[in-house]
py3Dmol code that shows the C-alpha trace and the ligand (Angstrom):
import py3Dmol

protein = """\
ATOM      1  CA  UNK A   1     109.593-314.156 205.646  1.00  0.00           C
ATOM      2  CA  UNK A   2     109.283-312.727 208.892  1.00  0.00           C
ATOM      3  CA  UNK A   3     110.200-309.055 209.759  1.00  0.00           C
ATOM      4  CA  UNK A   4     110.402-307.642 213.475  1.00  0.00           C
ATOM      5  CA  UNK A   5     109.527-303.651 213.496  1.00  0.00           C
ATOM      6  CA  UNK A   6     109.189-301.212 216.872  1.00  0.00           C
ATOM      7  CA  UNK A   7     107.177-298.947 218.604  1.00  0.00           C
ATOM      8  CA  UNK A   8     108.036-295.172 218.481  1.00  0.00           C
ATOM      9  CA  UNK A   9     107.420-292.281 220.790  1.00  0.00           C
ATOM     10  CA  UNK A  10     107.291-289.002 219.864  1.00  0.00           C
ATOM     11  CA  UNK A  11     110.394-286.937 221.905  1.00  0.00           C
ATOM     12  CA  UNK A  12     108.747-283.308 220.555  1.00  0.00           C
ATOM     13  CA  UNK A  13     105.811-283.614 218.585  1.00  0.00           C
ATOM     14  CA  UNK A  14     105.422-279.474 217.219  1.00  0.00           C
ATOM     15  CA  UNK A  15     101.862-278.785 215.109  1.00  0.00           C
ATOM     16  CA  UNK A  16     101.556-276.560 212.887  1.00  0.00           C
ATOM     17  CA  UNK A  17      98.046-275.012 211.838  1.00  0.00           C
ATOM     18  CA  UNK A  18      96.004-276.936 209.730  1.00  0.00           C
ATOM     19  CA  UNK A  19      97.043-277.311 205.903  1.00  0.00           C
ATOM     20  CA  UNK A  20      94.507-277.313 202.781  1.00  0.00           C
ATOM     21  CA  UNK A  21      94.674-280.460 202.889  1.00  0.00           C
ATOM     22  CA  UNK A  22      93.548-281.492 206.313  1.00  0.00           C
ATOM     23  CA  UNK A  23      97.286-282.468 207.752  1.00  0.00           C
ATOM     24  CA  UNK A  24      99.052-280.241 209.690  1.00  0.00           C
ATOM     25  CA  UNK A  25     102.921-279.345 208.903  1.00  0.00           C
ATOM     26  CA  UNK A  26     105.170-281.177 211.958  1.00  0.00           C
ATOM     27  CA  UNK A  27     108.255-281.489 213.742  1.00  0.00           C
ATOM     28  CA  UNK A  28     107.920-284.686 214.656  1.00  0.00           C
ATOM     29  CA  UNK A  29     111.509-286.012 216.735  1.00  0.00           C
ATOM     30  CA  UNK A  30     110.687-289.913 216.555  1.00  0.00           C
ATOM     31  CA  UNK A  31     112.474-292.320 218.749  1.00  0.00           C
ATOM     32  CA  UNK A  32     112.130-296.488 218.080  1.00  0.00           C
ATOM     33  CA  UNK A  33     111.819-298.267 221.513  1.00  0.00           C
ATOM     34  CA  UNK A  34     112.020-301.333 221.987  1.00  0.00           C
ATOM     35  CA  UNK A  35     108.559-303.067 221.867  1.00  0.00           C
ATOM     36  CA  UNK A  36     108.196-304.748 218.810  1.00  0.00           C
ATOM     37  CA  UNK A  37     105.372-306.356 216.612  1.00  0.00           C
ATOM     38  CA  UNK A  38     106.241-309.315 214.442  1.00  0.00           C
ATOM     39  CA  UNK A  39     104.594-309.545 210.342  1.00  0.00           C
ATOM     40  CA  UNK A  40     105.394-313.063 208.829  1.00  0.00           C
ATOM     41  CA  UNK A  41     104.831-313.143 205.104  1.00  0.00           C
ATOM     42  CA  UNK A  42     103.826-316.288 203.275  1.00  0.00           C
ATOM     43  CA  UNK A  43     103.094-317.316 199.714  1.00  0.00           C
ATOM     44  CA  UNK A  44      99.055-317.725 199.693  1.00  0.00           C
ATOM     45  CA  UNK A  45      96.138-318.286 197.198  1.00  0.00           C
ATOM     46  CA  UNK A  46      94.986-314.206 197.604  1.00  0.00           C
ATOM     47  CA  UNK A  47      95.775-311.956 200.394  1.00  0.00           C
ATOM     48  CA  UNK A  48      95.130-312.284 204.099  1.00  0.00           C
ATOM     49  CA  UNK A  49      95.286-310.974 207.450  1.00  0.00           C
ATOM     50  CA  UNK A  50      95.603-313.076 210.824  1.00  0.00           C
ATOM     51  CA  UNK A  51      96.370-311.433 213.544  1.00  0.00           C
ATOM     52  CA  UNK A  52      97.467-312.945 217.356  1.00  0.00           C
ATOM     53  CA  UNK A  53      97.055-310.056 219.678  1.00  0.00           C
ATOM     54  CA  UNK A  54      94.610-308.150 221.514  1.00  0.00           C
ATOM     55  CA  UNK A  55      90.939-307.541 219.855  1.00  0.00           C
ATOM     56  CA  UNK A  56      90.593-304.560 217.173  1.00  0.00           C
ATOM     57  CA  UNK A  57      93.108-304.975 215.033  1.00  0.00           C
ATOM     58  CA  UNK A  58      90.808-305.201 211.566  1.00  0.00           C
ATOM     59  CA  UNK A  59      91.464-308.185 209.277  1.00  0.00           C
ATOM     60  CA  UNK A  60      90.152-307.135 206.478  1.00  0.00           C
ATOM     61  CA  UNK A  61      91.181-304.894 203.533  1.00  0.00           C
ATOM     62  CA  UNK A  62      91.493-301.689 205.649  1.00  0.00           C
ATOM     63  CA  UNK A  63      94.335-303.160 207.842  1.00  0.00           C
ATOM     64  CA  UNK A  64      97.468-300.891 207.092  1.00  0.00           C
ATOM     65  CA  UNK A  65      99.190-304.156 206.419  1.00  0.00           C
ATOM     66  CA  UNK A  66      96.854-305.619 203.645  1.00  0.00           C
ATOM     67  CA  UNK A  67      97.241-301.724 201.821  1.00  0.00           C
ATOM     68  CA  UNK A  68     100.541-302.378 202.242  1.00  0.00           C
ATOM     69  CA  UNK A  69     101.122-305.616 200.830  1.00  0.00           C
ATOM     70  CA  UNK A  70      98.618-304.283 197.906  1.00  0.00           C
ATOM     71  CA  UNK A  71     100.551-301.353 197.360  1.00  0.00           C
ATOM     72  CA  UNK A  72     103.582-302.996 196.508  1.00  0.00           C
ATOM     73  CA  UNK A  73     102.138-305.547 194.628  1.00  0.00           C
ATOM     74  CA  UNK A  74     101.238-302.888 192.503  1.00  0.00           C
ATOM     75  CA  UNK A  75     104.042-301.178 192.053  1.00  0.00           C
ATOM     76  CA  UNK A  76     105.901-304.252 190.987  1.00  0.00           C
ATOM     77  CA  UNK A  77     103.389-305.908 188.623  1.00  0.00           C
ATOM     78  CA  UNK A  78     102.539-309.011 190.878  1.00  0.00           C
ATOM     79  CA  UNK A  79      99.512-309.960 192.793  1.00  0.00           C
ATOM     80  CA  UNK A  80      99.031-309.486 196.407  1.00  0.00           C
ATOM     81  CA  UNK A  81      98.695-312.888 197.093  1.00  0.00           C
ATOM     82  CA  UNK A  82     100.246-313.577 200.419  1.00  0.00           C
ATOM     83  CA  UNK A  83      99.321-314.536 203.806  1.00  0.00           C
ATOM     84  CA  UNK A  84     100.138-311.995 206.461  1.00  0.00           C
ATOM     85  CA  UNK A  85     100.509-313.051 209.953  1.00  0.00           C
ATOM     86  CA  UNK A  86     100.515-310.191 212.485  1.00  0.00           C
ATOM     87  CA  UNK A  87     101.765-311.249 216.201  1.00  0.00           C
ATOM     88  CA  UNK A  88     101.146-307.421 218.084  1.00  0.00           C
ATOM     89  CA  UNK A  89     102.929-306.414 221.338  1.00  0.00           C
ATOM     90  CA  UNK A  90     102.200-302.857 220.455  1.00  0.00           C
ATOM     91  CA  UNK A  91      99.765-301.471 222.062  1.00  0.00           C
ATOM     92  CA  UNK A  92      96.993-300.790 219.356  1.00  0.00           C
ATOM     93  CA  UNK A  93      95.784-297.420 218.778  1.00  0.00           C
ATOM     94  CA  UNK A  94      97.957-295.953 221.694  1.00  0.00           C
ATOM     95  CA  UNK A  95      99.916-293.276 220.282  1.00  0.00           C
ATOM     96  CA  UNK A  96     102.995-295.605 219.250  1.00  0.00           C
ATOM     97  CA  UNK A  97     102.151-296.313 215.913  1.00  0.00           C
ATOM     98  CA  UNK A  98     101.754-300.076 215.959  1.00  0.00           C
ATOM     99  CA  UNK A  99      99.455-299.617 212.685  1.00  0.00           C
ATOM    100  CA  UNK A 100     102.409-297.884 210.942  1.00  0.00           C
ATOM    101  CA  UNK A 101     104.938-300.616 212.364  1.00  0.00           C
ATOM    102  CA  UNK A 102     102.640-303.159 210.719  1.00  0.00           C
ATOM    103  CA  UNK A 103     102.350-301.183 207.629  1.00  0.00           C
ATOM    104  CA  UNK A 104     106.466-301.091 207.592  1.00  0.00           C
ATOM    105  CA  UNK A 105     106.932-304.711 208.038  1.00  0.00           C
ATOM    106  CA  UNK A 106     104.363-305.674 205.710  1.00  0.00           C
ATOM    107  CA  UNK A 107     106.255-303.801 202.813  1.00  0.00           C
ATOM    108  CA  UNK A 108     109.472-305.178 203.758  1.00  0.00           C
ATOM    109  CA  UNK A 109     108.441-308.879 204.435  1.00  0.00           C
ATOM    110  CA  UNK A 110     106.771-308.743 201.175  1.00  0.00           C
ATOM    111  CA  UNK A 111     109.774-307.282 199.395  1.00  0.00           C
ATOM    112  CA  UNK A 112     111.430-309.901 200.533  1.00  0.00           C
ATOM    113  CA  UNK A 113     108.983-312.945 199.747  1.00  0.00           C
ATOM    114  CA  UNK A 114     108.318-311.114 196.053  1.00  0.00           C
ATOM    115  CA  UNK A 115     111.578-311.239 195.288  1.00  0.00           C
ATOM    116  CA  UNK A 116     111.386-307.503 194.395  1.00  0.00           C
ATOM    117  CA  UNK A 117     114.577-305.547 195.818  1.00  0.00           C
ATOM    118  CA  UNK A 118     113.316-302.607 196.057  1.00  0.00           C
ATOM    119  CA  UNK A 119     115.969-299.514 197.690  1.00  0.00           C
ATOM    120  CA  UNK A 120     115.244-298.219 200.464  1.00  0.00           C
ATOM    121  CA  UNK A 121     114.354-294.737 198.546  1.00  0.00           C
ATOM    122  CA  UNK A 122     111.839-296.449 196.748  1.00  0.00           C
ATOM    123  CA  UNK A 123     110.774-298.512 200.322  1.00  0.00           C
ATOM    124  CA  UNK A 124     110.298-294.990 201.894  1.00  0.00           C
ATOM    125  CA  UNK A 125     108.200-293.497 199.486  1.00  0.00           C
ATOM    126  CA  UNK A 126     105.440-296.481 199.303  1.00  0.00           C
ATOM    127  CA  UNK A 127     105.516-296.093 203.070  1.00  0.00           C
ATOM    128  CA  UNK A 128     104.889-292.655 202.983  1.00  0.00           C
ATOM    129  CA  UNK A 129     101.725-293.253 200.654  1.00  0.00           C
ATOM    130  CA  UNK A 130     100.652-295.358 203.442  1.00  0.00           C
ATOM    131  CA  UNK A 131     100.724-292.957 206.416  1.00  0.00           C
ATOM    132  CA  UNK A 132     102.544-290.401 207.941  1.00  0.00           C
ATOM    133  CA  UNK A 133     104.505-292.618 210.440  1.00  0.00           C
ATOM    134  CA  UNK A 134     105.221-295.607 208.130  1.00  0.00           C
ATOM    135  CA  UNK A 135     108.281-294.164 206.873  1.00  0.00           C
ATOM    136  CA  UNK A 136     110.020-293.713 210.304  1.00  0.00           C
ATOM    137  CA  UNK A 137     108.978-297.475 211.003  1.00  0.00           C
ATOM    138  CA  UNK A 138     111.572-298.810 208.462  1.00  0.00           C
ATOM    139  CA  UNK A 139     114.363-296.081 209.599  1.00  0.00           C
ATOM    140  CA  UNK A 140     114.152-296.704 213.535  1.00  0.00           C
ATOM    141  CA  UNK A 141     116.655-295.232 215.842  1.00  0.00           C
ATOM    142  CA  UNK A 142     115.773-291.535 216.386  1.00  0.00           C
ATOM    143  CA  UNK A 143     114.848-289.042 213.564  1.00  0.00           C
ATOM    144  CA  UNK A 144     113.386-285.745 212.803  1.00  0.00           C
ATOM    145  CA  UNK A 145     110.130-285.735 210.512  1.00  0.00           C
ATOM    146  CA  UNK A 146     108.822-282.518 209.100  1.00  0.00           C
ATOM    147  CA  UNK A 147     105.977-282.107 206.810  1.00  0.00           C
ATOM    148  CA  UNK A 148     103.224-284.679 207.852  1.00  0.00           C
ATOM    149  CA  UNK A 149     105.931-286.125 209.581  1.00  0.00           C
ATOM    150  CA  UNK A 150     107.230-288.381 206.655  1.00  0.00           C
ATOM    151  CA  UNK A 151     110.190-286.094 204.973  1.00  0.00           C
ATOM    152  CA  UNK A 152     113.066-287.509 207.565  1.00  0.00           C
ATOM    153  CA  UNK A 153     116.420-287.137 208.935  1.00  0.00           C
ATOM    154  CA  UNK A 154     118.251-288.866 211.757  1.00  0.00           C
ATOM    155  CA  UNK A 155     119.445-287.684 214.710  1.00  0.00           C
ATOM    156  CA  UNK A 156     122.694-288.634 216.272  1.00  0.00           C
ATOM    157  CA  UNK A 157     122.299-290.220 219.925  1.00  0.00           C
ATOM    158  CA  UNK A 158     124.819-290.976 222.536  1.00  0.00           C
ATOM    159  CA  UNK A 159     124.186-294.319 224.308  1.00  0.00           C
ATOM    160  CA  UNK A 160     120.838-295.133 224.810  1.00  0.00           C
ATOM    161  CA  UNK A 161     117.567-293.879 227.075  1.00  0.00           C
ATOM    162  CA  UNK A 162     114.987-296.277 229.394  1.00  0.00           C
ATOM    163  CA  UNK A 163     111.366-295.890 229.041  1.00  0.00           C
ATOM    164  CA  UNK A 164     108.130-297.200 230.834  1.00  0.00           C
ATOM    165  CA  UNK A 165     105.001-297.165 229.463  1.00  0.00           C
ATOM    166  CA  UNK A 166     101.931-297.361 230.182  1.00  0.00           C
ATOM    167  CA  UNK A 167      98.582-297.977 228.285  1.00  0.00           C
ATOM    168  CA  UNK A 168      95.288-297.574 229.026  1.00  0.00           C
ATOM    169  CA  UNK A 169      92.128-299.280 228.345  1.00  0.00           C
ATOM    170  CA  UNK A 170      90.617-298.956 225.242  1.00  0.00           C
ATOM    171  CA  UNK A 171      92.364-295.914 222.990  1.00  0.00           C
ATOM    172  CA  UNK A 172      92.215-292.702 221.197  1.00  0.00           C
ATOM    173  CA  UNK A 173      91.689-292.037 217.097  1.00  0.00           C
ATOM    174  CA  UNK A 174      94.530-290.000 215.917  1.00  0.00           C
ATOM    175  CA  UNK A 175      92.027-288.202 213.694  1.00  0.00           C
ATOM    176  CA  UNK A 176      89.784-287.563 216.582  1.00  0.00           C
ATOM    177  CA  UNK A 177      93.218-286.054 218.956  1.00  0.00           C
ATOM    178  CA  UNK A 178      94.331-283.637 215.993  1.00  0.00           C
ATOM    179  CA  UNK A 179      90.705-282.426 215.442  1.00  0.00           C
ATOM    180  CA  UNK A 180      90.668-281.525 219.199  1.00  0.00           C
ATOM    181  CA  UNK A 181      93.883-279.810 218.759  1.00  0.00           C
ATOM    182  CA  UNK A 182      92.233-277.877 216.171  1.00  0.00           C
ATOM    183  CA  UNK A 183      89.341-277.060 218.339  1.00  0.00           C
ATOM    184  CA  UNK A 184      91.033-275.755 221.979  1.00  0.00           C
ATOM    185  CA  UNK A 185      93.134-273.734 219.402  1.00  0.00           C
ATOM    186  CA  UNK A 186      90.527-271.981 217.868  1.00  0.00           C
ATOM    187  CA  UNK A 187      88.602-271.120 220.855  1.00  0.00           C
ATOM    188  CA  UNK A 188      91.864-269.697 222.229  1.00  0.00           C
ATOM    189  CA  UNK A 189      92.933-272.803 224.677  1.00  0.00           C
ATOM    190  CA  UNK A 190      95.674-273.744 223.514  1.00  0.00           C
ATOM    191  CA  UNK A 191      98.450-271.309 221.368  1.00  0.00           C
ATOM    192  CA  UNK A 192      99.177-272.035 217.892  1.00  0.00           C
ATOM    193  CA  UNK A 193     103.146-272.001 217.385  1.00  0.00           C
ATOM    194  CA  UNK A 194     105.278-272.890 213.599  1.00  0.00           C
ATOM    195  CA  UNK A 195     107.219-275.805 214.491  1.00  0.00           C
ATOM    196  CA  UNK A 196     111.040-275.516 214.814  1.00  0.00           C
ATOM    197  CA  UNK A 197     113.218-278.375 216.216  1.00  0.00           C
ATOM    198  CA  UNK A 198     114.347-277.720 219.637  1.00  0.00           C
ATOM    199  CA  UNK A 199     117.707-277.411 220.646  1.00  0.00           C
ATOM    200  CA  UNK A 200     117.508-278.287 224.060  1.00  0.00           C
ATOM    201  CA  UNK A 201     116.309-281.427 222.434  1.00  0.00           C
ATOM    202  CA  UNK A 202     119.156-282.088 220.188  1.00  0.00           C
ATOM    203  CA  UNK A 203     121.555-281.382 222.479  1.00  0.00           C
ATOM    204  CA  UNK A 204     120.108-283.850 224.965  1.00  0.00           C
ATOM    205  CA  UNK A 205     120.331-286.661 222.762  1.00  0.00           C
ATOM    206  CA  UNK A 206     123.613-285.642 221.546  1.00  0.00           C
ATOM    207  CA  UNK A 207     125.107-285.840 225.084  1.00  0.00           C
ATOM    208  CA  UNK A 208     123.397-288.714 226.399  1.00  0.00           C
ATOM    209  CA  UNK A 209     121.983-287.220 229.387  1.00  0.00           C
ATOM    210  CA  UNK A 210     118.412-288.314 230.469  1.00  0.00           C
ATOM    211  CA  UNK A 211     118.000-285.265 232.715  1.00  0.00           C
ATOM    212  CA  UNK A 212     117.644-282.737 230.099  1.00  0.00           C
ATOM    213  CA  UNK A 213     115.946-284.842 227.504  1.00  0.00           C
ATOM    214  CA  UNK A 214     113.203-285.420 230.267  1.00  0.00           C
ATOM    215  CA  UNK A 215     113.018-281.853 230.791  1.00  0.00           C
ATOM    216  CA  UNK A 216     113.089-280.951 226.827  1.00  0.00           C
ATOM    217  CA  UNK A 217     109.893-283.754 225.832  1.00  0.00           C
ATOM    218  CA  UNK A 218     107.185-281.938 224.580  1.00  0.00           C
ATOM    219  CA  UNK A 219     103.819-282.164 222.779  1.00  0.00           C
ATOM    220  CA  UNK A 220     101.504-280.332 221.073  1.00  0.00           C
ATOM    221  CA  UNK A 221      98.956-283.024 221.292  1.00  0.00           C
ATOM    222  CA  UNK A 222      99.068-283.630 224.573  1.00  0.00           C
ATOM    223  CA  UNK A 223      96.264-280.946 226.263  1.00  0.00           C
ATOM    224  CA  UNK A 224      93.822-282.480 223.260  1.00  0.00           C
ATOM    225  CA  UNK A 225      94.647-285.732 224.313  1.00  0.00           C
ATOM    226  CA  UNK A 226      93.950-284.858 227.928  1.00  0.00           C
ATOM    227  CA  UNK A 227      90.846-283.193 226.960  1.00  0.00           C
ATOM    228  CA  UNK A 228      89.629-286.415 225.517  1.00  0.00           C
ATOM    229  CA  UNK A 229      90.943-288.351 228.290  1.00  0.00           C
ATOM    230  CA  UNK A 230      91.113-286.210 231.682  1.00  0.00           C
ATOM    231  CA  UNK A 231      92.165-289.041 233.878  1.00  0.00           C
ATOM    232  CA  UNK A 232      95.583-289.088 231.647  1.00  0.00           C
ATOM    233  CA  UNK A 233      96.209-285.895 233.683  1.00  0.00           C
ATOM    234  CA  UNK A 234      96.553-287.760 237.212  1.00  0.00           C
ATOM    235  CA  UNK A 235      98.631-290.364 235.145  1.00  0.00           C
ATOM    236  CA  UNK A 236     100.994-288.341 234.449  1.00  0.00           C
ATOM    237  CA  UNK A 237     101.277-286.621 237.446  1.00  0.00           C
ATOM    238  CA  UNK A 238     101.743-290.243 239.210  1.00  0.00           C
ATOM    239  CA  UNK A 239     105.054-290.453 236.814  1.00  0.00           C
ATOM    240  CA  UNK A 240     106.460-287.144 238.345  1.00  0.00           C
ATOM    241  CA  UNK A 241     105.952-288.191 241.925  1.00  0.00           C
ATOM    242  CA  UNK A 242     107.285-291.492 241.623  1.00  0.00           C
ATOM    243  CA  UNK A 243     110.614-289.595 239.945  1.00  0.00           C
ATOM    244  CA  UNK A 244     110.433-290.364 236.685  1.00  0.00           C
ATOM    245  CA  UNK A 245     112.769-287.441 234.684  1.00  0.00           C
ATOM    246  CA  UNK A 246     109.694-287.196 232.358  1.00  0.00           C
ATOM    247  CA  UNK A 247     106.385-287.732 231.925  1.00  0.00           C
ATOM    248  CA  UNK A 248     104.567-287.172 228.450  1.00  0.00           C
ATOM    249  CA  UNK A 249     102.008-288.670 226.581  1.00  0.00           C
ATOM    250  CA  UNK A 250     102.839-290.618 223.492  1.00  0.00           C
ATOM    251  CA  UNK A 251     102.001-289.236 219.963  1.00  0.00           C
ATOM    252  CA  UNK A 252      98.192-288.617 219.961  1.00  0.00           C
ATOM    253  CA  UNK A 253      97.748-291.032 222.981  1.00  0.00           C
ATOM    254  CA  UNK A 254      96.820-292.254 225.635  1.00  0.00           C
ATOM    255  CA  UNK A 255      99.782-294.139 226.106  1.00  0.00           C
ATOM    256  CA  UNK A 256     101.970-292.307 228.670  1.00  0.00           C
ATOM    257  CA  UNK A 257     105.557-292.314 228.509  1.00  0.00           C
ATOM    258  CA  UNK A 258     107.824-292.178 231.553  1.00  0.00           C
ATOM    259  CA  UNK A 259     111.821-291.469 231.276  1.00  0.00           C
ATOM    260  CA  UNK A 260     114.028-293.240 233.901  1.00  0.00           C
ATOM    261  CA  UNK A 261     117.412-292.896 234.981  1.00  0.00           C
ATOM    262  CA  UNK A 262     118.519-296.120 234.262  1.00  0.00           C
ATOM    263  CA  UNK A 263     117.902-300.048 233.343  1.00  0.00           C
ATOM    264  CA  UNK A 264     117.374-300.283 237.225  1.00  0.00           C
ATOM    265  CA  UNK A 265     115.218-297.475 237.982  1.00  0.00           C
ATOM    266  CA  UNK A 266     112.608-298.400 234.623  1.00  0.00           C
ATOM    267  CA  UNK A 267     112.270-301.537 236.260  1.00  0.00           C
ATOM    268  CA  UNK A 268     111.356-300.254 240.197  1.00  0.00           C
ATOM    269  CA  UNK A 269     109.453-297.531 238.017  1.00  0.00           C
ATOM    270  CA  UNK A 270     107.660-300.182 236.302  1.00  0.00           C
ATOM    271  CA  UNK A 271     106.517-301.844 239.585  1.00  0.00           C
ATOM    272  CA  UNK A 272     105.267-298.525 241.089  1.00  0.00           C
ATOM    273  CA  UNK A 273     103.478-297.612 238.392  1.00  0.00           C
ATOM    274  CA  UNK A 274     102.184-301.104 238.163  1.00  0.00           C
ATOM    275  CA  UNK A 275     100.853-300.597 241.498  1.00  0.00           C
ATOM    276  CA  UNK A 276      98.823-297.112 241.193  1.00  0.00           C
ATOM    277  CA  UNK A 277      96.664-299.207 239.556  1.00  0.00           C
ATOM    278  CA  UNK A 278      95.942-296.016 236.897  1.00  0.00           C
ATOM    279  CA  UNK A 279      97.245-298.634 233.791  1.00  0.00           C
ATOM    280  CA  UNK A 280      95.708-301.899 232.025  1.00  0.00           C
ATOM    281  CA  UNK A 281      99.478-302.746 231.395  1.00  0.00           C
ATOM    282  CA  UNK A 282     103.303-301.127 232.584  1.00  0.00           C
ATOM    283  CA  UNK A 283     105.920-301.998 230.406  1.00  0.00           C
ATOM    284  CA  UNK A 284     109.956-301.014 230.453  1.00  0.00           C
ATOM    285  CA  UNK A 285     111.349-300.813 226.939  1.00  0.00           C
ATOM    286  CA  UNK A 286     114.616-298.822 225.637  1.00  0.00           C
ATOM    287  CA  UNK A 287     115.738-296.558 222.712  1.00  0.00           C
ATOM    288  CA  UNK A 288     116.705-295.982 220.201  1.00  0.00           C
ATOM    289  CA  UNK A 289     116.535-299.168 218.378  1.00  0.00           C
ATOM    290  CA  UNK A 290     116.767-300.194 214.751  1.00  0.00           C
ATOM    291  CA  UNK A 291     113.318-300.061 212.467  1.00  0.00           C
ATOM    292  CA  UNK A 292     111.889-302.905 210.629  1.00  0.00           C
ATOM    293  CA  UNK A 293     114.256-305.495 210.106  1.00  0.00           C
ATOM    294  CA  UNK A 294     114.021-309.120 208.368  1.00  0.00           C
ATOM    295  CA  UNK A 295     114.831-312.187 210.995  1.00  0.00           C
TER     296      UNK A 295
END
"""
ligand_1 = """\
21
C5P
O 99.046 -290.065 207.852
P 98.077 -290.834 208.683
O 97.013 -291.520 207.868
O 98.731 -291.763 209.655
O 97.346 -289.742 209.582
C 96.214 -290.091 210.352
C 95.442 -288.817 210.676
O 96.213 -287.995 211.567
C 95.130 -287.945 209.490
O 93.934 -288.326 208.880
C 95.009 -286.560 210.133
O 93.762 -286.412 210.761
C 96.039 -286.626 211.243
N 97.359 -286.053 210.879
C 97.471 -284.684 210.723
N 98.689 -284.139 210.400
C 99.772 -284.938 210.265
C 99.680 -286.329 210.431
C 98.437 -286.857 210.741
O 96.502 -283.942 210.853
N 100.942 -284.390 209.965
"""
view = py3Dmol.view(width=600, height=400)
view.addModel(protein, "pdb")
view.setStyle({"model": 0}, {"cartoon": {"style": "trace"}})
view.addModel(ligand_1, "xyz")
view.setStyle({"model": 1}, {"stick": {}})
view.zoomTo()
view.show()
């Protein structure tokens, strides 16, 4: 049973303070682009990971796919005994939430293999035991998440929006972003607002029209991210001067995200950004596409 799930970026990602217990209330406006990981599920003696991608992806229990698969199994009475095979094109730990993608597919191949039927109710609350992003994983197309990010509702969108992106070496722990968040904000760097969905926003994606939804992308954890990661500054700025409509880093980074006009201007954007030499990798995807889905 093979499943294909995508990439996300975050179109406004708003953080609240800090909660009791450690998260941080969101409006998170997801978007599923089209770079997608693959998770084939197959019957097997007890439960394991392979994974055909780049290094640091853990095989082991702690992969979000493996909880996943274990989750489930426990919820329906069965054993987790299944191979999972994991072939990544998401960048890993780069702010599109190819962990969560993995953790998605994994519940849905398994669903599938097991037999168990689960609704997509049911689907959507295991993934939101999992992690904050799972849930948007198996919706795809464009949503609004509030609380950690996992109580959603989608967003209508006229026609569809190009994207380039482009990774860096070696990424940054989500953890690790939102505790700098935490930080600039206490010693008065950064201002802490409540989260409200934007209406430039919605009415950007409503319309269609890539100038104003590159003008209305915003978030909250980009100045941590860039305090992490200073050269994601210059990165950015390349973006703007090579005309992209926006430039923005992607959830807690360092991915950057670039909006383009235009099939035809991702792609020349794509080359010039391949040739400031500032990425490991520059690649052109669009959105919004559908979430995990069984091939
Ligand atoms: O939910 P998930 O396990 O993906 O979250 C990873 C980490 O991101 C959390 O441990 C927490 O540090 C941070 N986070 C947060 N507030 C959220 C979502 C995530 O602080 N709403």
């Amino acid at each position: 049973m093979t499943v294909r799930v995508p990439a996300k970026v975050n179109l406004q990602l708003s953080v609240g303070p800090v909660r009791d217990d450690g998260y941080h209330d969101l409006v998170n406006v997801f978007h599923a682009v089209s770079l997608f990981d693959e998770v084939t599920a197959e019957p097997a003696g007890d439960l394991r990971i392979s994974v055909d991608g780049p290094d640091g992806v853990p095989t082991g229990p702690d992969n979000l796919a493996a909880r996943a698969a274990t989750l489930l199994a426990r919820h329906i009475g069965v054993e987790p005994n299944v191979a999972l095979h994991i072939r990544k094109d998401i960048p890993v730990a780069g702010g599109m939430a190819g962990g969560s993608a993995d953790a998605a597919a994994a519940l849905l191949a398994c669903d599938a293999l097991w037999d168990a039927r689960l609704d997509r109710g049911a689907l959507l609350e295991l993934a939101a035991q999992l992690g904050s992003d799972v849930p948007f994983a198996l919706l795809g197309g464009t949503a609004v998440g509030l609380g950690r990010g996992e109580r959603l509702t989608a967003v209508e969108v006229t026609g569809e929006f190009h994207w380039v992106f482009g990774y860096a070496d070696g990424g940054l722990s989500t953890p690790a972003v939102y505790a700098e968040c935490d930080r600039l904000r206490a010693a008065g760097e950064e201002p802490i607002a409540w989260p409200l969905v934007s209406d430039d926003l919605m009415t950007a994606l409503k319309t269609g029209d890539a100038g104003a939804l590159g003008r209305a992308l915003r978030n909250d954890l980009q100045p941590a991210a860039l305090s992490l990661r200073p050269s994601l500054g210059d990165a950015l700025a390349a973006g703007c001067d090579l005309g992209a409509l926006g430039s923005i880093v992607s959830g807690s980074g360092p991915t950057c995200a670039f909006l383009a006009e235009s099939a035809g201007h991702a792609a020349d954007l794509t080359g010039a950004l391949t040739g400031t030499g500032r990425f490991a990798v520059v690649r052109s995807a669009h959105g919004p596409v559908p979430g995990a889905t069984v091939i």
